[in-house]
C-alpha positions in Angstrom: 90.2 72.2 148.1 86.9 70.9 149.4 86.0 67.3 146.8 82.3 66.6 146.6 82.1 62.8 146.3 79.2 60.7 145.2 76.8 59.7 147.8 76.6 55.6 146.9 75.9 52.9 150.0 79.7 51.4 150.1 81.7 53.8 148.0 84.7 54.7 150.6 85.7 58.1 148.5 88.8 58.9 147.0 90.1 57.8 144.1 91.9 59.3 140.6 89.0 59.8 138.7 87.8 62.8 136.6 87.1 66.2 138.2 84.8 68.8 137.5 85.5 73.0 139.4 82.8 74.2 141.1 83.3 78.5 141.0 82.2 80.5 143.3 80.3 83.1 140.9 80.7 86.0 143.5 84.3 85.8 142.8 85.0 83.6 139.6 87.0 81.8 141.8 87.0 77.6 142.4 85.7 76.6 145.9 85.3 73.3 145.4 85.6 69.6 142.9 83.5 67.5 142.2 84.0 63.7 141.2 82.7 62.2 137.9 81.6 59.1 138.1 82.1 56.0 136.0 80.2 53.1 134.7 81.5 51.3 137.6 80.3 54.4 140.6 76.8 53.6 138.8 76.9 49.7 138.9 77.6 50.1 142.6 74.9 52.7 143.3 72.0 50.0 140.6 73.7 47.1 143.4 72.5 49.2 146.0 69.4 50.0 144.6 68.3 46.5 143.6 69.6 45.2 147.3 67.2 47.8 149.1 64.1 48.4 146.8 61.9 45.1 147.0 61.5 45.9 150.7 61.3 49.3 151.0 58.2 48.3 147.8 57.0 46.0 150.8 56.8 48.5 153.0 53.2 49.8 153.5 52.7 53.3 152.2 51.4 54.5 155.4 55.2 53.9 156.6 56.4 55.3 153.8 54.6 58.4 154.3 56.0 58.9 157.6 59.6 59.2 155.9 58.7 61.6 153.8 57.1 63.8 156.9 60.1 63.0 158.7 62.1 64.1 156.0 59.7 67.2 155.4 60.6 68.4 158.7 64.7 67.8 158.2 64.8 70.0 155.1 62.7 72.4 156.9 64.6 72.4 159.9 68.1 72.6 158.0 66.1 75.5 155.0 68.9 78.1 155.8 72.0 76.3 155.4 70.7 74.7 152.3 69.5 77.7 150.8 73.0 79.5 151.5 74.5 76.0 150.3 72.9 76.6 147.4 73.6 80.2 146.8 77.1 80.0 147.3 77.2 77.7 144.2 74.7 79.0 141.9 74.7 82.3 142.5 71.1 83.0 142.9 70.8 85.1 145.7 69.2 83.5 149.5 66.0 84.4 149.8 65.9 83.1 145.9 67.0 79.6 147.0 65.4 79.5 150.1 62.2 79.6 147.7 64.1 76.8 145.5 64.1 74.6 148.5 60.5 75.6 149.4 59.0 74.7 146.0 61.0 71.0 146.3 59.2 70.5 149.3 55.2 71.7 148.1 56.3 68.0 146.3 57.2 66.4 149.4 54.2 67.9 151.2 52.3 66.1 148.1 54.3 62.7 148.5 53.3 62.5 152.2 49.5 61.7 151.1 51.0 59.0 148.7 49.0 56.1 150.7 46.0 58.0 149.5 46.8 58.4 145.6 47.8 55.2 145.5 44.8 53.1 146.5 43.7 52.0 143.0 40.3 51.6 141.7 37.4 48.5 142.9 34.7 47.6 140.8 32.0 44.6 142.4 30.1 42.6 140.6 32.0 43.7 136.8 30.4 39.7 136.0 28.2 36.8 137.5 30.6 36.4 140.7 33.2 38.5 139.4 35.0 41.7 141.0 37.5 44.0 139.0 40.6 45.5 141.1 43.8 47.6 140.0 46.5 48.5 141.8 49.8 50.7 141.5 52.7 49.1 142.0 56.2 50.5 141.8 58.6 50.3 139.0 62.0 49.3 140.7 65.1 51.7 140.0 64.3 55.3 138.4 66.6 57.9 137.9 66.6 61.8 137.4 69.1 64.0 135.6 68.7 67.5 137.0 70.4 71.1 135.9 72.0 73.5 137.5 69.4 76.3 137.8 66.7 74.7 140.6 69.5 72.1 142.4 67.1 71.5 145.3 63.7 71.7 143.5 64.0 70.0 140.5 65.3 66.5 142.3 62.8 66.8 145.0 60.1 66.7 142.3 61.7 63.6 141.2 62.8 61.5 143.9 59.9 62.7 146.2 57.1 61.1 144.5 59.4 58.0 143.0 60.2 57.2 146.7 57.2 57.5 147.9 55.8 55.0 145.3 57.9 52.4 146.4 61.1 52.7 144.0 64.5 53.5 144.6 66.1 56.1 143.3 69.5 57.7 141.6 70.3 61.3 141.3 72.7 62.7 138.6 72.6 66.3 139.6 74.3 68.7 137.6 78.2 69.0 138.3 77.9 73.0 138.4 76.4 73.0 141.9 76.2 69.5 143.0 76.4 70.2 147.0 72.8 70.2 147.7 71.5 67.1 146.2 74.4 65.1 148.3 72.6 67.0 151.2 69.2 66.2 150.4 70.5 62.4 150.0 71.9 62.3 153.6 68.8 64.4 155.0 66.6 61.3 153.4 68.9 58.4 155.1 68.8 61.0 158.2 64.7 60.6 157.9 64.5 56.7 158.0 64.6 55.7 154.2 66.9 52.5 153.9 70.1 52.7 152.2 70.0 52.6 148.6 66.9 54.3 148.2 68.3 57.3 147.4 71.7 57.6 146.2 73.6 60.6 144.2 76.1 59.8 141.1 78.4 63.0 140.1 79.2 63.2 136.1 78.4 64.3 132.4 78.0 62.7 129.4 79.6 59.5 130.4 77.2 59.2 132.9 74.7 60.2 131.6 74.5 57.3 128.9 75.5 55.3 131.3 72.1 56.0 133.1 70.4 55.8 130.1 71.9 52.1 129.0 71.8 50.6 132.4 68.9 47.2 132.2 68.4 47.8 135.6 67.0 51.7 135.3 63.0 51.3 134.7 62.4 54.9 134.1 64.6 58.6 133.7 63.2 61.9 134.3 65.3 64.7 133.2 65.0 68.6 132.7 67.8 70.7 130.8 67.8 72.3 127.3 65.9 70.9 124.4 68.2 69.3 122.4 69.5 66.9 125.0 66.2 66.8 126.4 65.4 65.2 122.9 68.4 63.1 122.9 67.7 61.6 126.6 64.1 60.7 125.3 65.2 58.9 122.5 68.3 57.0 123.8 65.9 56.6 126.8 63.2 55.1 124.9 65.5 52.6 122.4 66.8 51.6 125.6 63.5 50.1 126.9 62.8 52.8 129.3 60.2 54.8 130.5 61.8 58.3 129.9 60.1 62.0 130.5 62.5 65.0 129.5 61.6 68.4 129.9 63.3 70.5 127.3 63.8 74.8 127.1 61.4 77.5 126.9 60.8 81.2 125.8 57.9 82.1 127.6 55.8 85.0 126.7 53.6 87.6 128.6 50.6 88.7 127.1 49.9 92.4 128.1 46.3 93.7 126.8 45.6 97.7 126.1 43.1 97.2 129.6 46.0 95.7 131.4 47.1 97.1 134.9 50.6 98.1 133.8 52.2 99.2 137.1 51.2 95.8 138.2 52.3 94.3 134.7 55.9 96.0 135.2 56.2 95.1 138.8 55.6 91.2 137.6 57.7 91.4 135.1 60.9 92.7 136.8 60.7 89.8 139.2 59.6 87.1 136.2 62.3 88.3 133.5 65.3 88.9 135.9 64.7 87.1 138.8 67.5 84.3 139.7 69.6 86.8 136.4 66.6 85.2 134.1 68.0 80.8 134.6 64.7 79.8 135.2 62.3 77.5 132.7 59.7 79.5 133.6 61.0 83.0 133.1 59.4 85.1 131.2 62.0 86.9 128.8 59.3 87.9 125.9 57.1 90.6 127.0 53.9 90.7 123.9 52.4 94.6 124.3 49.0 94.3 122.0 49.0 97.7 120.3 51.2 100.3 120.0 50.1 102.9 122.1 50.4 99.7 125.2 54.0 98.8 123.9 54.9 102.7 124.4 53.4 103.2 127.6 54.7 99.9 128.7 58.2 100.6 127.9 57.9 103.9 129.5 57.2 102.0 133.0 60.0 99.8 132.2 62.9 101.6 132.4 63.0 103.3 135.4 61.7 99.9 136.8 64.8 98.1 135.0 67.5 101.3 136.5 66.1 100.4 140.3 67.3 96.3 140.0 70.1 95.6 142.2 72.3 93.5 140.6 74.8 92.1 144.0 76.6 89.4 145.5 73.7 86.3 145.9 74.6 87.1 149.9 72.9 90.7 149.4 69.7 91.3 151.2 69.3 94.3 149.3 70.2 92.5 145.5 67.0 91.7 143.2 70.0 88.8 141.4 72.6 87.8 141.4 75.6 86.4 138.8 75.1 83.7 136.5 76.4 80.4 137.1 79.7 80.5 136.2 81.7 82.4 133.1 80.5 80.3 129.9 77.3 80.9 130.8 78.2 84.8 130.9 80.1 84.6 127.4 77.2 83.2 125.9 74.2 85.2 127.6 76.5 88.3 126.4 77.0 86.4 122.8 72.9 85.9 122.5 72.7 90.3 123.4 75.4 91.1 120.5 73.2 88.2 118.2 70.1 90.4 118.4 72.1 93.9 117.7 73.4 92.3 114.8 69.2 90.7 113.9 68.3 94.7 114.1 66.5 94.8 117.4 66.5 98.0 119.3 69.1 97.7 122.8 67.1 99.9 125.0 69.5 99.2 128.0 72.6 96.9 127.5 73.8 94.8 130.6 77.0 93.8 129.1 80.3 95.3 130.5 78.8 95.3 134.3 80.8 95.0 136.6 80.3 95.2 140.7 82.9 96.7 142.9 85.1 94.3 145.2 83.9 90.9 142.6 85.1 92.4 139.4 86.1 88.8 138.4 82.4 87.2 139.2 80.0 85.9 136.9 77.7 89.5 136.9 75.5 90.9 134.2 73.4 93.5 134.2 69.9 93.7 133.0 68.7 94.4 129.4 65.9 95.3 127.6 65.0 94.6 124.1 62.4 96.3 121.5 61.1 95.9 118.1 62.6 92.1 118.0 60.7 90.1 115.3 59.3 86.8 115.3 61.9 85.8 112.9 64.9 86.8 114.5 67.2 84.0 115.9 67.5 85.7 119.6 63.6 85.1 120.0 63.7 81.6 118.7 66.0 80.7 121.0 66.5 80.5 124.7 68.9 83.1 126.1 68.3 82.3 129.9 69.8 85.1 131.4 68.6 88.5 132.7 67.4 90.0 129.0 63.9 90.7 128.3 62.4 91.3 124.6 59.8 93.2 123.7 57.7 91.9 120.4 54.8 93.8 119.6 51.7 92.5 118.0 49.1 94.8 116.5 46.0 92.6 117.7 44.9 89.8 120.3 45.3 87.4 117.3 48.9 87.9 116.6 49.1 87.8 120.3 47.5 84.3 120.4 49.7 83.2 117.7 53.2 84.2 118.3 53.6 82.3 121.5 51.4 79.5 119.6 53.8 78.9 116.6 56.7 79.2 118.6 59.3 75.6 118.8 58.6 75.9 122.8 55.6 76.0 124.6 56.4 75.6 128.2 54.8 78.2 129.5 52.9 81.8 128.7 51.4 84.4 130.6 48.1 87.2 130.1 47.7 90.5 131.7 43.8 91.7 131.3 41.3 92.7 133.3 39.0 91.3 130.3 37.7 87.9 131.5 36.6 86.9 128.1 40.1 87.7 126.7 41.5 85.7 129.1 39.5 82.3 129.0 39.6 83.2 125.2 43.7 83.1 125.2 43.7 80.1 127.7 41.5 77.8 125.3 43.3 78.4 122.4 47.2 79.0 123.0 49.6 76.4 122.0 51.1 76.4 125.4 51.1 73.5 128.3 51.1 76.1 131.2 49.1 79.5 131.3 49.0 82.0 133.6 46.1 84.3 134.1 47.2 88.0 135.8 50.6 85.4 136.9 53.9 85.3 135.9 55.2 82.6 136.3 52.4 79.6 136.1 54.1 77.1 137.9 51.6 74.6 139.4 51.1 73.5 142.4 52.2 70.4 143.3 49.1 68.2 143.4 48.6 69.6 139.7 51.4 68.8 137.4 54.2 70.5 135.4 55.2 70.3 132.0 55.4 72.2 128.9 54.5 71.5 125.1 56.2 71.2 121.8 60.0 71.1 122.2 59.3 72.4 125.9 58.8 68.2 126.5 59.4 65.2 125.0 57.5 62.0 126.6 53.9 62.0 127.6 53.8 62.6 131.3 54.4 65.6 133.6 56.6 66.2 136.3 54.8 66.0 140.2 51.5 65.8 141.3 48.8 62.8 139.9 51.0 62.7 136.7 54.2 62.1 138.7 52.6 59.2 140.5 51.5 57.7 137.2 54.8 57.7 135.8 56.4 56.3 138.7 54.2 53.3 138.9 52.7 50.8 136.7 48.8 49.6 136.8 47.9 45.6 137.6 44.8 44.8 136.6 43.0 41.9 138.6 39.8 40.4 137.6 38.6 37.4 140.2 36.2 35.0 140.8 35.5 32.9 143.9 33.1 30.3 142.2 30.9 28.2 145.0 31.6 24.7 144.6 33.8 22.9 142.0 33.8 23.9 138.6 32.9 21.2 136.0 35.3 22.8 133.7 32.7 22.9 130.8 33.4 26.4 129.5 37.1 26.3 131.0 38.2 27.3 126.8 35.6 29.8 126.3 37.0 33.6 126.8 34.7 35.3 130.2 32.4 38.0 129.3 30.9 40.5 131.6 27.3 40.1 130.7 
């Protein structure tokens, strides 16, 4: 049995510590273990840390830079494996991860400019004499808690830009899939970055409060569902910490009476189903404006729904794959029998699928949902699986507001050819990310990403000028190089500017 061991400068391995499976979700079988980690796995990996960071802070940011290009071209030249790495634990299928793995490394791309971001702001001549300076300056030890669904993007939007800033850094990936990030740890050692920079800790609720209570861990960044998303923030925060969590979502698509629905279906397949729906930024609500749209739009959806091929995450041919591993089944089923029971309309029920040669893997097959109301407890919640809902609002109003009012607001989507509609829904939706004629609105990485409402508790985004802000702290300098000696007459008098 293959054990996945921490990756901390001076652990030796081994040990009779906790384990944690790792399935297969092809086959529903174990491949692999995974060590949790203690209090004491994460007080050697903070000694590490606090050993290596104040140089690597020293380090100019030009030099830095040139790890992260270095280790830019490592991922890239080692994408395959990674992405197959990754597959064969979550279960998305290759070409899926491979994109996982591409998105982490927009970030990187991004961190490479860091000695420009960071150069801080000059102002000459602010008094008589006086000049005005601010610079960026890292925080010391940060730390990201990522889930299962994006194992190679999610921590590269972390650690890229922390490391880049000049902190060290310590990864608690999720224990579901955990091989990549140790990867990505020796690809970055591989690349130049010292030891302790980065450093991965395996484990689950122990360690995770053991993150959170460590004096030594400025700052957490973490993304997973809401409720412990809300929990990290505040334990986070009592703790002294700088803490950004990124919660659930239940995205909606917008679809107006003048939208191209061909085009509309075609996104949707790929945004509702794609990776069997465990994505943030799925979008599982579909919002027809109109009844004659929601007909016609439902009519385009099922033969678009029958085509999906649902297959092994090694099929070239499969749209998805299984879901991570058989809890996660059990309850994506449980949330399908929820909104029978609510008095939605099961246009085409997934449940039962099963896929010839894997019978025992984590598969389920795609379903479609009409007539669900705003107030039924399967659209509250997040379902994150391969089930899209249709809710149909009789105007662009109830459009705005369903989406609006909602307990997430991570991201949302409109299909229109109707420009003012669009900068009309954009303005006023209650929503942190909008896409216009786009699925999925993930931003690039010099923007920034983060959602609203219980999509994101703390007040700074993941990646781009947001990430950099987060992972450093502002000096302010104000100096004066008086000619001559001072006679020390207004020496108690506070400076002014005029």
């Amino acid at each position: 049995m293959r054990i996945i061991d921490h990756h901390i400068v001076g652990h030796s391995g081994g040990g009779a510590g906790r384990m944690s499976d790792v399935f297969d979700p092809n086959s529903g079988a174990v491949q692999a273990q995974v060590m949790l980690g203690s209090q004491a796995d994460l007080d050697r990996a903070v000694a590490a840390a606090l050993a290596a960071q104040p140089g690597w802070a020293a380090t100019n940011p030009q030099r830095r830079a040139r790890v992260m290009f270095e280790f830019k071209r490592l991922v890239e030249a080692n994408i395959d494996d990674l992405a197959r790495l990754l597959s064969s634990e979550h279960g998305k299928v290759v070409a899926d991860a491979r994109g996982d793995v591409q998105r982490g490394l927009d970030v990187i791309e991004f961190a490479c400019g860091i000695p420009h971001v960071l150069k801080g702001d000059y102002t000459q001549g602010a008094g008589p004499g006086i000049d005005v300076y601010s610079m960026r300056q890292p925080l010391g030890i940060g730390a990201g808690i990522t889930p299962f669904n994006f194992p190679a993007m999610i921590p590269m939007w972390m650690f890229g830009v922390a490391i880049a800033c000049g902190n060290a850094f310590i990864l608690k990936p999720s224990e579901r899939d955990p091989s990549v990030p140790v990867r990505l740890a020796e690809l970055m050692r591989e690349a130049g970055a010292p030891e302790g920079i980065l450093q991965v800790v395996h484990g689950d609720k122990e360690m995770v409060d053991a993150i959170l209570d460590h004096p030594a861990i400025a700052a957490v960044s973490f993304v997973g569902s809401s409720d412990i998303a809300h929990y990290v923030y505040r334990r986070g925060v009592d703790a002294g910490k700088r803490v950004q969590a990124m919660g659930g979502a239940k995205n909606h698509g917008i679809v107006m009476p003048d939208a191209d629905l061909d085009q509309v279906v075609s996104e949707l397949s790929g945004a509702a189903f794609g990776s069997a729906g465990e994505r943030c930024m799925a979008l599982p609500v579909v919002v027809p404006v109109g009844d004659k749209t929601a007909q016609a739009l439902r009519e385009k959806l099922l033969p678009a729904i029958a085509a999906l091929r649902v297959g092994i995450s090694t099929d070239d041919d499969a749209h998805y794959g299984p879901v991570v591993n058989a809890a996660h089944k059990q309850r994506v089923e449980n949330w399908i029998q929820t909104g029978v029971d609510e008095g939605a309309e099961l246009v085409v029920d997934g449940r039962g699928f099963s896929l010839q040669g894997h019978e025992a893997g984590f598969f389920i097959g795609p379903s479609l949902f009409d007539h669900v109301t705003a107030t039924m407890q399967s659209y509250k919640e997040e379902i994150f699986g391969p089930v899209l809902q249709i809710v149909r609002a009789a105007d662009f109003e109830e459009a705005v507001r369903l989406p609006s009012e909602h307990q997430y607001g991570n991201g949302v989507a409109i299909f229109t050819r109707n420009g003012h509609a669009a900068r009309e829904f954009a303005a006023r939706v209650n929503v942190g990310m909008v896409g216009i004629n786009v699925p999925i609105p993930v931003p690039v990485a010099y923007h920034s990403f983060g959602g609203w409402k219980r999509s994101a508790f703390g007040d700074t985004n993941q990646h781009g000028m947001e990430g950099v802000k987060f992972w450093t702290k502002v000096k302010t300098i104000t100096q004066r190089w008086p000619d001559g000696s001072p006679d020390g007459s207004n020496a108690f008098v506070i400076p002014t500017m005029g």
